[in-house]
C-alpha positions in Angstrom: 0.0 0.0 0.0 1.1 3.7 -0.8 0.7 7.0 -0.4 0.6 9.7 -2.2 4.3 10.2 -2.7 4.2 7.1 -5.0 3.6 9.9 -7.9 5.7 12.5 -7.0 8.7 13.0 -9.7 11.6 13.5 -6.8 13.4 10.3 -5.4 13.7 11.9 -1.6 10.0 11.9 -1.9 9.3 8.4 -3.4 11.7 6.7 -0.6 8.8 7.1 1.9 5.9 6.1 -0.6 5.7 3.1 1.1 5.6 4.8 5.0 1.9 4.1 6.9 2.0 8.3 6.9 -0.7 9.5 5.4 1.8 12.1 3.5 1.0 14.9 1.2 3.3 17.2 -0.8 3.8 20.8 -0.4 0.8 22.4 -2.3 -2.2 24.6 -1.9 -4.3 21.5 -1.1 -2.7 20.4 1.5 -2.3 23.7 3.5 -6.0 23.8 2.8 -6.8 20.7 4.3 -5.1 21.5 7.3 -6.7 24.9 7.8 -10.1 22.9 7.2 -9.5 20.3 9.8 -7.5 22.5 12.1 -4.6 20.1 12.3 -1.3 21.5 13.0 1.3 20.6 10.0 4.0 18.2 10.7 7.0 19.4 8.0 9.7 17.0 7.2 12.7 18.4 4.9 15.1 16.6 3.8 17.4 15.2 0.5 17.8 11.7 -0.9 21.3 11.5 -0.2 21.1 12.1 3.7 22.3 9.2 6.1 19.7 10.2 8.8 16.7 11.2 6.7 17.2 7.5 5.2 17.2 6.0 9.1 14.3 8.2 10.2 12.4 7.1 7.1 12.8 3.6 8.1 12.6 3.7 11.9 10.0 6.0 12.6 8.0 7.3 9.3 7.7 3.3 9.3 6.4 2.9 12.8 2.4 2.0 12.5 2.2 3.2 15.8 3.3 6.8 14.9 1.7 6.8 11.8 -1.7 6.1 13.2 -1.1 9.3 15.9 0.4 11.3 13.3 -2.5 10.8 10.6 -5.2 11.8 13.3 -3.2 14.6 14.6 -1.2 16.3 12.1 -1.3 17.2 8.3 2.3 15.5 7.5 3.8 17.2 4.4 7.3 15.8 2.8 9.5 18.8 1.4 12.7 17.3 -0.9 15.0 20.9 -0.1 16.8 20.3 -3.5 13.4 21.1 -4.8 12.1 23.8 -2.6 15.6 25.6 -1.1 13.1 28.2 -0.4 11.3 26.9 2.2 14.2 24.5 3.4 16.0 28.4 3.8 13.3 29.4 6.0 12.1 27.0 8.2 15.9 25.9 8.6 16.3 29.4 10.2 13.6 28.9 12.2 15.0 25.8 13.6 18.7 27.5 14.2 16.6 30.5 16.3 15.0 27.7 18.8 17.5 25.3 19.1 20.9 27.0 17.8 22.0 24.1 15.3 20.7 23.0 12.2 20.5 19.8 10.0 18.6 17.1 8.2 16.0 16.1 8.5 14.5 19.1 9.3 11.4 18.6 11.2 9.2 21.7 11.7 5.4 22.0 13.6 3.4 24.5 11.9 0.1 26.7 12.8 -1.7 25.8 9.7 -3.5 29.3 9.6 -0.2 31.2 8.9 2.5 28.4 8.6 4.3 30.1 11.1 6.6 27.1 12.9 6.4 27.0 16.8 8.9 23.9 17.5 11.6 22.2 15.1 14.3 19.7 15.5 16.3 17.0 13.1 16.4 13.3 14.1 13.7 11.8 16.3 14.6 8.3 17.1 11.6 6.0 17.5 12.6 5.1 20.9 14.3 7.8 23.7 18.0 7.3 23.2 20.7 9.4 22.0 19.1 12.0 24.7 16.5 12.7 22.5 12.7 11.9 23.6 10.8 9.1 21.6 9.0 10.4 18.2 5.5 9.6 19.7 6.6 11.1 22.9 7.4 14.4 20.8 4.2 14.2 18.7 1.8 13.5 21.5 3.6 16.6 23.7 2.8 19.0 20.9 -0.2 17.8 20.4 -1.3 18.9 23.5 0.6 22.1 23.8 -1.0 22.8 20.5 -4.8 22.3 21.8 -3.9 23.6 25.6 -1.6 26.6 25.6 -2.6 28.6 23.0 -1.7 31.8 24.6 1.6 30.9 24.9 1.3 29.2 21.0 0.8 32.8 19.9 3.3 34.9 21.7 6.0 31.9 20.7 5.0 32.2 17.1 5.4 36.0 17.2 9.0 35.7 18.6 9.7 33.6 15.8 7.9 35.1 12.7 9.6 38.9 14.1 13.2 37.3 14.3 13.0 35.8 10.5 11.0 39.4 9.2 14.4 41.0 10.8 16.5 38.8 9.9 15.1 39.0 5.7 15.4 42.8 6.5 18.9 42.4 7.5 18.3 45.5 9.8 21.7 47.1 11.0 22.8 47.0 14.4 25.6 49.6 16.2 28.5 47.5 13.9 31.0 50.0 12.8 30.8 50.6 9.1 34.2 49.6 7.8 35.6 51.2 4.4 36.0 49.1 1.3 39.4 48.1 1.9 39.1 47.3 5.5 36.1 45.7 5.0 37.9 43.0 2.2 40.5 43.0 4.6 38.4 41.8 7.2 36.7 39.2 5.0 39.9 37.9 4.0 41.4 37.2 7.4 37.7 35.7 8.6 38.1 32.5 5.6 41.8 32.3 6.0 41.2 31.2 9.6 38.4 29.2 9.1 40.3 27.5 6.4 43.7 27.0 8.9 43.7 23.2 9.4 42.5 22.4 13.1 42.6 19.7 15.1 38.8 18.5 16.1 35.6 18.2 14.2 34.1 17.2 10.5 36.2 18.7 7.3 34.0 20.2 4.9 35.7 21.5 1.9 34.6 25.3 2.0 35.0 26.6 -1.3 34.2 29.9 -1.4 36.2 30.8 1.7 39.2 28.9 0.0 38.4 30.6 -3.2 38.6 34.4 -1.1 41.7 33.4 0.5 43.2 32.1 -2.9 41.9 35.8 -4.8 43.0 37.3 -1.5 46.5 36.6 -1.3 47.6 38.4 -3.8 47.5 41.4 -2.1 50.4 40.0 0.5 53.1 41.3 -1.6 56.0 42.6 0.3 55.6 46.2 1.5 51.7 46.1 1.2 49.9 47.0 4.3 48.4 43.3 4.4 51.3 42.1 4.3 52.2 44.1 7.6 48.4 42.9 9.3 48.5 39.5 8.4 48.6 36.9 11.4 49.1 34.2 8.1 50.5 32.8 5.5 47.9 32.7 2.9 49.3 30.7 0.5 50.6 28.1 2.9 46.7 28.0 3.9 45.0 27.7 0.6 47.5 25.4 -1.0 46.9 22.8 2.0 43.1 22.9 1.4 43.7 21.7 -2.0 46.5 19.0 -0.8 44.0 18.1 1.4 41.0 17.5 -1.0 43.6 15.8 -3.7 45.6 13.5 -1.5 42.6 13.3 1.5 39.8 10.2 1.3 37.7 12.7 0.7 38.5 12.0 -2.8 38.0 8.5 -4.4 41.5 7.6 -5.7 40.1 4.7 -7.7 36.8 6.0 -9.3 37.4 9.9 -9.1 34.7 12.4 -7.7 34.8 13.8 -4.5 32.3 12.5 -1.5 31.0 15.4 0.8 33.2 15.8 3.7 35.5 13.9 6.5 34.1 12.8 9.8 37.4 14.1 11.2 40.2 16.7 11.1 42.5 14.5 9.0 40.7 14.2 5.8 40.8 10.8 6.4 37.0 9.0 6.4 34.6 10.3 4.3 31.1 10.8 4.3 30.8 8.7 1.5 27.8 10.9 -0.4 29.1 12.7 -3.7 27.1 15.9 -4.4 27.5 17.7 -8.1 27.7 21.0 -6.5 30.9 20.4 -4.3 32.7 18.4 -7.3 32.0 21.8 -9.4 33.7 24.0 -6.9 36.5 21.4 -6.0 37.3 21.2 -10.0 36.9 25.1 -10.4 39.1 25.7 -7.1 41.8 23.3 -7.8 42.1 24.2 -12.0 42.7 27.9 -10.3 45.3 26.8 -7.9 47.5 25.1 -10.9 46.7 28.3 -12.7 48.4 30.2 -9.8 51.6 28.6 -10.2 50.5 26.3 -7.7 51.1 22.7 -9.8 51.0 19.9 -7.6 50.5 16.7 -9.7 47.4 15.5 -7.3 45.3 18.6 -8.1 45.7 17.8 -12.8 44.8 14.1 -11.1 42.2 14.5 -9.3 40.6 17.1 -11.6 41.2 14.7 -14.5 39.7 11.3 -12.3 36.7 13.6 -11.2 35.9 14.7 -15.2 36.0 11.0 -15.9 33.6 10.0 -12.9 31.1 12.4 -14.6 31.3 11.6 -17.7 30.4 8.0 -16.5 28.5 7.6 -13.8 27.0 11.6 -13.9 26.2 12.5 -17.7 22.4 11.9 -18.6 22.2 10.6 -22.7 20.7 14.3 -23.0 24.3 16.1 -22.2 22.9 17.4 -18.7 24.5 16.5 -14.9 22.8 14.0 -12.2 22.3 15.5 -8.9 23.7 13.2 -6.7 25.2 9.4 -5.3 24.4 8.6 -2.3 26.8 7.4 0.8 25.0 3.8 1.3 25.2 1.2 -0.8 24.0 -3.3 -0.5 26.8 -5.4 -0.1 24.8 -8.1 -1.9 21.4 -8.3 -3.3 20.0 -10.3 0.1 20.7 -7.8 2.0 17.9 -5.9 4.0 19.8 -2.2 4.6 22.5 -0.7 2.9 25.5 -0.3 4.6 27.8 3.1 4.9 30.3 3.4 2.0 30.3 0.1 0.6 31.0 0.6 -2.6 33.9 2.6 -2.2 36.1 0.7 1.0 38.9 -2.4 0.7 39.3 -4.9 3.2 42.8 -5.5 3.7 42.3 -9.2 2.7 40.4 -8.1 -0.5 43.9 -6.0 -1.4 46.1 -9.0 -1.0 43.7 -11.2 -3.1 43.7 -8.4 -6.0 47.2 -7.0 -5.6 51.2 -8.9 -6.3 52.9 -8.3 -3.6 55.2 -5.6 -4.6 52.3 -3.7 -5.7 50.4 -4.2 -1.6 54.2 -2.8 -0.3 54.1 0.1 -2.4 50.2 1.2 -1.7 50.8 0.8 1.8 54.2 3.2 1.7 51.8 5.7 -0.3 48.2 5.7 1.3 46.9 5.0 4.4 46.3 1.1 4.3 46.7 -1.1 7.3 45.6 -4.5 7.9 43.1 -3.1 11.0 41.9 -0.3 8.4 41.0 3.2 9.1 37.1 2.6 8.9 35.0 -0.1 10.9 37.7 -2.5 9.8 38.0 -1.5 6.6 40.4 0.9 4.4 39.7 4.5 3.3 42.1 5.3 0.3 44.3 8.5 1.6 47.7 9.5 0.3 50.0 9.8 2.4 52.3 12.1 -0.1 51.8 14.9 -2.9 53.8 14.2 -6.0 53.0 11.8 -9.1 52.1 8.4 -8.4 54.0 6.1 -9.9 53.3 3.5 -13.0 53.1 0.4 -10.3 50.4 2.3 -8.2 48.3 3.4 -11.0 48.2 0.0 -12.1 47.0 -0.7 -8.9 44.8 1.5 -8.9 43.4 0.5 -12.3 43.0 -3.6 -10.6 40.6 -1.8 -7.5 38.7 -0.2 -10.0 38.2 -3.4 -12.3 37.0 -5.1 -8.7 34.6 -2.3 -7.8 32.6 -2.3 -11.6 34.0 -5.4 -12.8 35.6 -3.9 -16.1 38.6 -2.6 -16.4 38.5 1.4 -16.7 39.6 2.4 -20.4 36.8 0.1 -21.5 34.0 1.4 -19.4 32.7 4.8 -21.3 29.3 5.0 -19.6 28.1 3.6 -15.9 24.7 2.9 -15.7 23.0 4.4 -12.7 20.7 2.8 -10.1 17.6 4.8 -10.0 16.6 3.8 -6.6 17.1 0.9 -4.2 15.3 -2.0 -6.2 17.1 -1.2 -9.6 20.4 -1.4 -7.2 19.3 -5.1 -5.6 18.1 -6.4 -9.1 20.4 -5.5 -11.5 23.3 -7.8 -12.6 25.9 -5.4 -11.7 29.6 -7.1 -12.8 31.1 -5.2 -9.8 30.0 -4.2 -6.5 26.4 -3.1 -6.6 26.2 0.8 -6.7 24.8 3.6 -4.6 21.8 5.3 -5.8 21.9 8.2 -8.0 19.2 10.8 -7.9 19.0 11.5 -11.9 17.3 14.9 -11.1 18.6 17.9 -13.2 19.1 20.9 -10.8 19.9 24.0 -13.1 22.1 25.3 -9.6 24.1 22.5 -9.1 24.8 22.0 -13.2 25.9 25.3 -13.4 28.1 24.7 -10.5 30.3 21.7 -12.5 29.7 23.7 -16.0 31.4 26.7 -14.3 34.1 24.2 -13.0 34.6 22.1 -16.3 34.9 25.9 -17.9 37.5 26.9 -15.9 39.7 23.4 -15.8 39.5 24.1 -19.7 40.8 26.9 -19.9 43.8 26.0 -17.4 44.3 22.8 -18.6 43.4 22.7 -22.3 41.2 19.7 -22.4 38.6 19.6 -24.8 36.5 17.0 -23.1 36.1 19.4 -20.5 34.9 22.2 -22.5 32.8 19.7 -24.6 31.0 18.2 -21.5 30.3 21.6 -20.0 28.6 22.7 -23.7 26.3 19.8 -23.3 25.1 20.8 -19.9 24.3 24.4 -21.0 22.7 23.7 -24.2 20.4 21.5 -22.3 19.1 24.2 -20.0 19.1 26.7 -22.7 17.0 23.8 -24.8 15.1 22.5 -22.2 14.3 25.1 -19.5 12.3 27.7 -20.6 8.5 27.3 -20.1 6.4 30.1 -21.5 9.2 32.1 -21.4 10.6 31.5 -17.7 13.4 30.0 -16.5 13.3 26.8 -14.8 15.0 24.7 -12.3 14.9 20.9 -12.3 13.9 18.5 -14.7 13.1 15.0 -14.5 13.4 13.0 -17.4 12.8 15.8 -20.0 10.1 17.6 -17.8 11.1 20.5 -16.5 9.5 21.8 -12.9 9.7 23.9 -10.3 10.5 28.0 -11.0 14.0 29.0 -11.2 15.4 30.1 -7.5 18.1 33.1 -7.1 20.8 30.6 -6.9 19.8 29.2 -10.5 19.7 32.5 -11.9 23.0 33.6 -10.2 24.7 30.5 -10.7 23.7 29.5 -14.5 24.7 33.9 -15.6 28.1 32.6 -13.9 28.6 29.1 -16.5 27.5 31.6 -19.4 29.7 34.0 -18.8 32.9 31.2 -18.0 32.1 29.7 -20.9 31.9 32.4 -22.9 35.1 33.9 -21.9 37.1 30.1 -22.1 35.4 30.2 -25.8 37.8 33.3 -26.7 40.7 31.2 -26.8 39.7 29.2 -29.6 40.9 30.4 -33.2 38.9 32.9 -34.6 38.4 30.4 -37.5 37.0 27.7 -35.1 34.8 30.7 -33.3 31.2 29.6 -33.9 27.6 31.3 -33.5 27.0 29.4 -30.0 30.5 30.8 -28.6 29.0 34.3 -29.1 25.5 33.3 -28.1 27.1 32.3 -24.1 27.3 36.5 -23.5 23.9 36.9 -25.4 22.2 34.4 -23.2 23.9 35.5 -20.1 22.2 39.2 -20.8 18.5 37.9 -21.7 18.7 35.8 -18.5 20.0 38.2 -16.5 16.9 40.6 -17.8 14.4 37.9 -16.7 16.6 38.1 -13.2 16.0 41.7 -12.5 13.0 41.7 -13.5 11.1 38.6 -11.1 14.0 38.9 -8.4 15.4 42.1 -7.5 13.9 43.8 -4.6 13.4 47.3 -5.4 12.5 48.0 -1.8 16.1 46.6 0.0 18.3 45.6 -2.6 19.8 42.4 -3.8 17.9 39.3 -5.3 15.0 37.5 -3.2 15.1 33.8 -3.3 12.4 33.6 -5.2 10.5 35.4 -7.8 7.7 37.8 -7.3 4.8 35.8 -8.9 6.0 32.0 -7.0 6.2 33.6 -3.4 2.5 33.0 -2.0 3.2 30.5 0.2 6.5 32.2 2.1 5.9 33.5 5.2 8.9 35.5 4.2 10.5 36.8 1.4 14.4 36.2 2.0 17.5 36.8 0.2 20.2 34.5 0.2 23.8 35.8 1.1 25.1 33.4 3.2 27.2 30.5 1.8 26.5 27.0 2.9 27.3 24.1 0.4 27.0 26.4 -2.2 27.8 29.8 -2.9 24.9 32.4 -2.1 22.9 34.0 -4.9 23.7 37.4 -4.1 27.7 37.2 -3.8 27.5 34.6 -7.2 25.5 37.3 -8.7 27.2 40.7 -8.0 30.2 39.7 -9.0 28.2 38.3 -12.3 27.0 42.3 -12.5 30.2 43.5 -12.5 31.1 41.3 -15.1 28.5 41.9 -17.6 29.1 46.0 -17.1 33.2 45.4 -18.1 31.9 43.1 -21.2 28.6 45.6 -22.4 29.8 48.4 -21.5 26.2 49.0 -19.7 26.6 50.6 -16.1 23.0 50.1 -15.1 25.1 47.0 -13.7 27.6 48.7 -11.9 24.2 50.5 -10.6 22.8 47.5 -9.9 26.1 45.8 -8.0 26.6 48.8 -5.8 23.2 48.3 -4.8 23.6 45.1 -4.1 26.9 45.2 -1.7 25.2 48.2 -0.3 22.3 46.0 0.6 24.4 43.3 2.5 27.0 45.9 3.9 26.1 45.2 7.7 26.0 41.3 7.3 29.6 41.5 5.8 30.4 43.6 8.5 29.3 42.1 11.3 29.6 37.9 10.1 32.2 38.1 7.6 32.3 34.4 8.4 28.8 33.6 6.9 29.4 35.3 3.4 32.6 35.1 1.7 31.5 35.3 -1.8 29.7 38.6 -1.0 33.8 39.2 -0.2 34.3 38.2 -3.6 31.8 40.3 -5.2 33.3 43.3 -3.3 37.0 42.6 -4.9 35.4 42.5 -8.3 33.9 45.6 -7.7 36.9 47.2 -6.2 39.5 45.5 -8.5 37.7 44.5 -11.8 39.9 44.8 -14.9 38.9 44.7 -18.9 41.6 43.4 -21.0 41.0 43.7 -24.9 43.4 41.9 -26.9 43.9 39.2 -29.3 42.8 35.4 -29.3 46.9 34.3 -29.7 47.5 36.8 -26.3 43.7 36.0 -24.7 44.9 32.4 -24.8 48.4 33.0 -22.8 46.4 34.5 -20.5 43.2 33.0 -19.4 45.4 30.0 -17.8 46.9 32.6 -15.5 45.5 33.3 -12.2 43.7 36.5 -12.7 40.5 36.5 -10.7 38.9 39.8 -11.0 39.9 40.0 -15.0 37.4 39.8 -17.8 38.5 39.2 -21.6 37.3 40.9 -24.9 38.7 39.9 -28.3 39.3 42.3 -30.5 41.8 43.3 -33.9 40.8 47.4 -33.6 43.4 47.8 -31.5 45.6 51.1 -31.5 48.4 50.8 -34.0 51.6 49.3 -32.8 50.1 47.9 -29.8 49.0 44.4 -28.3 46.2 45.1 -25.9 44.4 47.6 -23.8 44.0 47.4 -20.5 41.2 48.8 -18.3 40.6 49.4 -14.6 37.5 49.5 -14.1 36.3 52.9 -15.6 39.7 54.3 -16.7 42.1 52.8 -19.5 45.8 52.5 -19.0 47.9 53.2 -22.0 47.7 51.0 -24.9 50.4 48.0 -24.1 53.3 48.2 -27.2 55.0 44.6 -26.2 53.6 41.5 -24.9 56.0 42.7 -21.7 54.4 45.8 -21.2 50.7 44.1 -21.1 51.5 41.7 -18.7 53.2 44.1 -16.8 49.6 46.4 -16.6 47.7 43.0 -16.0 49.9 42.2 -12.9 49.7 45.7 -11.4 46.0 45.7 -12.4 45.3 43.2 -10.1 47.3 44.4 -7.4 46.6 47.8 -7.4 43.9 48.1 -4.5 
């Protein structure tokens, strides 16, 4: 027997179409049926790929017990966040406000007359343990409160709905308003210490404050007054985040791809999921450390291993990106539950049945392999040194591979994925059996790895890169666009769901990488599509302004102005989680488009923006360092018009606040014009001279 989730189109939501819950999806009739029968909403958020969503759904959304209390007290509505960020956003911050954590599942009580939440929390077990109350125990307490005290129901809710209208405000508090320089100052020293390797807790790779710190740096050159403040040494910093994401187990050294973070300080166990969005900003980060000068072998490895895990295992037929593997995978077809990373550990006696001898010795000198293991018994790949690996190991290497899919890997062009758990147990898999993917097509996320593939091209010259990430972005050109709006997911060639900020933002940022990494193709090779990147890039960015911008506070709200009726609150994102927020991703695209159109409306629109968010950066640089990023762009931007032979030398430099124009009418006798900002240095005679004017360019703030 199912419920009603057995129709829905995300996998999150089908994984408890089987639950006695009487559950309903997020829509007008289900708010309306709560209002009706005065039942209090029960909201459960949550992602196909999260360990503890799974072991609630089969623990408690399983119990009859709790279903049976829960269908005759509550209207119980499933929320997949990848589809709905907007309410995950919200109700997420309501949960941080009461309890001062966050997580998934994210469980929320709502008054179904205003959907205003008056108690949250993640994980309920079924039975009191962990020092956490029973689930029934929960339900049956809030029940009651909700029938009993409602005079204390109503002044709760009003705390709570005024703390998230202030907090979408962003009202200002006493902070001291910092100048420009100070201010980047500031953001720069907040990531660089919250990227400094420590010594307790989970390793997340954090992106965007490794990216600041990266752009950051170079304003440590000797003399400069950062130089004099700094308490670090940046490039010491950043460069170990990238060792550490290359050589760490976060990365899989036999497959490629990178899984979501470490359970420790060492980069040693992962959490085995692999998301699209963090492999995108892993392949962007690392192709810009090599293009800094920074060219540890592991980094071309792992970018090169992690392009070849998604073209195999991540590339729909249709050119577009899946959304997602999950951590848990069977360990034979029998089995009941999937077990915790599977499909990507080696028992030591495994190893000694697949490896000569000489090849065991040599993995053990050069990753962390023990015959106790590093993970319930059995072994997490690490390195254990930077540098190349030799020919012996990479055969290696290339035997564990065979063992996990059972074919060796320069045969194997395309993986299949399992669609769910049943395709998993079923199919006659010649390797291990697989985790799930979740095939979903999130515009976000694909922009993300198009952005990443862009950049890798351009540093790397690969064409496969550049190829894959055309693929991608023709299909959400082609695919879309309904009735002329923008789109964010699609299942199986049917696109749903509105396009989000972070779509908007996200998607202008792949246009405008690809666009630029298209410049360095010969101008006989140039086609229409190259040119048609930039044109895109503006149209989209119309349809932006116009259904996102708030005209009232500034920056882009979450959501457009015709999908918002069932937000309590409008917000707008700034703060970067797993992926970069909307508003720093897209006023730094703003600045970009004024250097390449030469329209300031904008610049106008930019310094709005960063005016908008001034107080957040001042008083949590922490929470927004690509709103940091935006602020150097807008600071430091540079225009450099030149040709395709000199545009080529230079786009696989590291020159992050630099924007590229190809052009012949230069002035006579020269080689390129440089631009900062609004003001034009003299035309560059010599290929010296320009790269002279680009290096002080970039420095000059």
């Amino acid at each position: 027997m199912t419920n009603r989730l057995a129709e829905a189109k995300s996998l999150y939501l089908r994984k408890h179409a089987e639950n006695p819950i009487d559950w309903w999806s997020w829509c007008d009739e289900a708010l309306a049926t709560a209002r009706g029968q005065n039942k209090p909403i029960f909201l459960s958020i949550g992602y196909s790929s999260c360990h503890w969503c799974t072991v609630m759904e089969g623990e408690a959304f399983s119990d009859p017990a709790i279903a049976e209390y829960m269908n005759a007290n509550f209207l119980p509505i499933k929320v997949d966040r990848e589809e709905r960020p907007d309410l995950d956003s919200i109700y997420m911050q309501a949960l941080q406000m009461m309890s001062g954590q966050g997580g998934w599942p994210l469980n929320v009580f709502l008054s179904p007359e205003d959907l205003v939440p008056f108690y949250a929390g993640t994980y309920f077990p079924l039975e009191p343990r962990y020092g956490r109350p029973g689930f029934l125990q929960v339900l049956q307490a809030l029940r009651r409160y909700y029938d009993t005290e409602k005079e204390d129901l109503q002044q709760r809710k009003a705390l709570i709905i005024e703390s998230l209208l202030t907090s979408a405000v962003l009202q200002d508090g006493a902070t001291k308003e910092l100048e420009d320089d100070e201010l980047l100052w500031q953001g720069w020293e907040t990531s660089t210490s919250i990227i400094t390797p420590r010594q307790d807790g989970n390793s997340f790779p954090m992106i965007p404050c490794a990216e600041l710190v990266l752009r950051g740096t170079r304003f440590l050159f000797p003399g400069s007054v950062w130089e004099q403040k700094s308490r670090y040494d940046g490039k010491h910093i950043f460069t170990q985040r990238g060792l550490d994401l290359a050589l760490g187990g976060i990365y899989d050294h036999v497959g490629g791809g990178f899984h979501r973070y470490t359970v420790d300080p060492t980069w040693t166990v992962p959490h085995f999921e692999k998301m699209l969005y963090d492999n995108g900003q892993i392949v962007e980060y690392l192709a810009n450390l090599w293009s800094a000068e920074i060219q540890e072998p592991a980094f071309e490895r792992a970018v090169a291993g992690t392009v070849q895990w998604l073209k195999r295992e991540m590339t729909a037929p249709e050119g577009y990106f899946y959304a997602a593997q999950d951590a848990d995978s069977f360990i034979n077809p029998t089995a009941v539950e999937p077990e915790e990373g599977a499909f990507y550990v080696w028992s030591y006696s495994e190893l000694e049945q697949l490896l000569t001898p000489d090849e065991l010795t040599e993995l053990q000198q050069q990753f962390t392999v023990t015959p106790n293991g590093n993970f319930e018994g059995q072994n997490v790949l690490q390195r254990r040194h930077q540098g190349q690996l030799s020919a012996t190991l990479e055969t290696a290497l290339s035997k564990l591979f065979t063992a996990r899919y059972g074919v060796v890997p320069d045969s194997l062009e395309t993986f299949p994925p399992a669609r769910n758990n049943q395709e998993a147990k079923t199919h006659n898999w010649p390797g291990r059996i697989p985790s799930v993917t979740d095939t979903k097509m999130i515009v976000a996320w694909n922009s993300l790895m198009i952005s990443g593939l862009a950049r890798a091209a351009g540093v790397f010259k690969q064409s496969l890169y550049l190829e894959l990430a055309t693929q991608a972005a023709n299909f959400i050109l082609n695919h879309q666009f309904v009735d002329g709006r923008f789109h964010r997911l699609n299942y199986q060639g049917e696109p749903s769901v509105l396009a989000q900020s972070e779509d908007y933002a996200l998607f202008i940022k792949a246009l405008l990488d690809l666009y630029q990494v298209s410049l360095t193709r010969d101008e006989k090779q140039l086609s229409h599509q190259d040119s048609l990147w930039l044109e895109k890039a503006i149209a989209i960015q119309d349809e932006f302004d116009e259904f996102l911008w708030s005209v009232e506070l500034g920056g882009y709200n979450n959501t457009s102005s015709d999908s918002s009726q069932d937000l309590i609150v409008r917000e707008r994102s700034y703060a970067d989680n797993a992926t970069p927020s909307a508003n720093g991703i897209a006023i730094a695209n703003l600045v970009r488009l004024a250097l390449l159109t030469d329209n300031l409306d904008y610049l106008d629109l930019a310094e709005q923006g960063l005016k908008a968010f001034r107080s957040v950066m001042n008083r949590a640089p922490q929470a927004c360092p690509s709103l940091f990023t935006a602020l150097d762009w807008y600071r430091n931007s540079n225009l450099i018009r030149s040709t395709t032979e000199q545009i080529n030398s230079l786009i696989s430099k590291y020159l992050p606040t630099a924007v590229f124009i190809v052009t012949s009418d230069l002035p006579e006798g020269s080689v390129g014009l440089v631009c900062q900002g609004l003001k034009c240095l003299a035309p560059a005679e010599s290929i010296e001279q320009l790269w002279q004017q680009v290096q002080q360019s970039q420095t000059r703030a």
